[in-house]
N, C-alpha and C positions, 0 to 999 in steps of 0.2 A: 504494500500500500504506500504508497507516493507519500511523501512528507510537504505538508506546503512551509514556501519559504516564510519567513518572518516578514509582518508587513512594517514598513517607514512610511510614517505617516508625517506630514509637511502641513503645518498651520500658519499662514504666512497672511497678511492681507496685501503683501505687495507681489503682483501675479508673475512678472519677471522670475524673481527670488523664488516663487517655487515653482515653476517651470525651469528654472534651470538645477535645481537641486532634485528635483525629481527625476530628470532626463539624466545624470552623475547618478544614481541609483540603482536607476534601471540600466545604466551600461554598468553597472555593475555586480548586475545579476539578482536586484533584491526587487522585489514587488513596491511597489509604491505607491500611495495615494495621494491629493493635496485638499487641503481646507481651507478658504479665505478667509475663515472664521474660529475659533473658538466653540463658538455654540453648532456650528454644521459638524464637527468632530465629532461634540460630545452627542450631537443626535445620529452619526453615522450606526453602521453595523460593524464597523471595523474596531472598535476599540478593544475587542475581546483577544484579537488574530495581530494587536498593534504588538511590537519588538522592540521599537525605536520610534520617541517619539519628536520631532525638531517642529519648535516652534517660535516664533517672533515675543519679544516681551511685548514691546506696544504695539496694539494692535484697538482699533475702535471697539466699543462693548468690552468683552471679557479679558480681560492680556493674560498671555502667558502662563504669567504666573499666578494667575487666578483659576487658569486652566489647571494646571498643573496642582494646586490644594485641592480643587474640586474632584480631579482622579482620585488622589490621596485619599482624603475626605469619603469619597464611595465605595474605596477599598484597593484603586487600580491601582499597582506599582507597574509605571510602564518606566524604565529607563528613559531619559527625555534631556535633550541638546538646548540649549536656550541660544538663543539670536537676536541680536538686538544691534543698532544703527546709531543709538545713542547708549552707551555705557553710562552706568548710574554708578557710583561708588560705592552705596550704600544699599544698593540692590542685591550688589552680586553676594558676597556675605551672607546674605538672607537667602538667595537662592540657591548655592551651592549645597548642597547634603544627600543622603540619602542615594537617590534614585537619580539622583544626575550628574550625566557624566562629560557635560560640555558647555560652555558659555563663552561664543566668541560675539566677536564684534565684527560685525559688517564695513569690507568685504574681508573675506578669511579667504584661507586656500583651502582647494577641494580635499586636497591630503589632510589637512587637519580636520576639516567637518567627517570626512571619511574615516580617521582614525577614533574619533570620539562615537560613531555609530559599529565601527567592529569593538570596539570596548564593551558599549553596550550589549551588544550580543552573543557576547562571551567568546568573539573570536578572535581575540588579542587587539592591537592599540592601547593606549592607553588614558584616550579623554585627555580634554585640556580646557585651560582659561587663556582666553588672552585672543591674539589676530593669527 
C-alpha cells in the first residue's frame, strides 16, 4: 500500500510568495498546497495529512501566529516555518519553541527554507532563524 507523501502546506497572503515556494516543493518531490488565508487553512481538509506547515506572520485577519496557537490550542502539532517581510524583535522570542522549526525573513534562500522543512520532517537539516 503506497505511503502518501507529507503535505506542505503554504499560508501566505502574498500570491507570488506562495507560488513560488510551492513550485520549490513540488520540484522537490513533496505535495503541496497554498492558502491566502489563515482561516481557508484552518477550514481546508488538509490539516490532518499537513507535515510542514510555512506561513506568513502578517497576514490581514488571523496572522500567523495566531494560526499557529489556534492549531496548538485544538490539539494540532504541525511543525511550522514562520515568514515574515518585517522582523519584529520581540516577536521572534515569542514564536520560537516547541513545534517550530524556522523563522526567516523575506527574501531567504530556497536552501535554507528547504533545510528548515526537511528538519521538520525528520529528514535531516537542521531549521534556522535569521535570512
Amino acid at each position: 500500500m503506497p505511503t502518501k507523501k507529507p503535505l506542505i502546506a503554504i499560508v501566505d497572503d502574498d500570491e507570488p510568495m506562495r507560488v513560488a515556494i510551492k513550485g520549490l516543493m513540488r520540484s522537490m518531490g513533496f505535495d503541496a498546497e497554498t492558502f491566502s488565508s489563515a482561516d481557508d487553512f484552518l477550514k481546508s481538509p488538509h490539516i490532518s495529512r499537513t507535515g510542514c506547515l510555512v506561513t506568513d506572520i502578517n497576514m490581514p485577519g488571523m496572522s500567523g501566529l495566531d494560526l499557529h496557537r489556534r492549531l496548538v490550542a485544538s490539539g494540532e502539532s504541525i511543525p511550522t516555518v514562520f515568514i515574515t517581510a518585517f522582523p519584529e524583535k520581540n516577536v521572534r522570542p515569542s514564536a520560537l519553541g516547541g513545534d517550530i522549526v524556522g523563522f526567516l525573513t523575506k527574501p531567504f534562500g530556497e536552501h535554507v527554507l528547504l533545510d528548515c522543512i526537511l528538519s521538520a520532517l525528520g529528514l535531516g537539516g537542521q531549521g534556522q532563524s535569521g535570512s
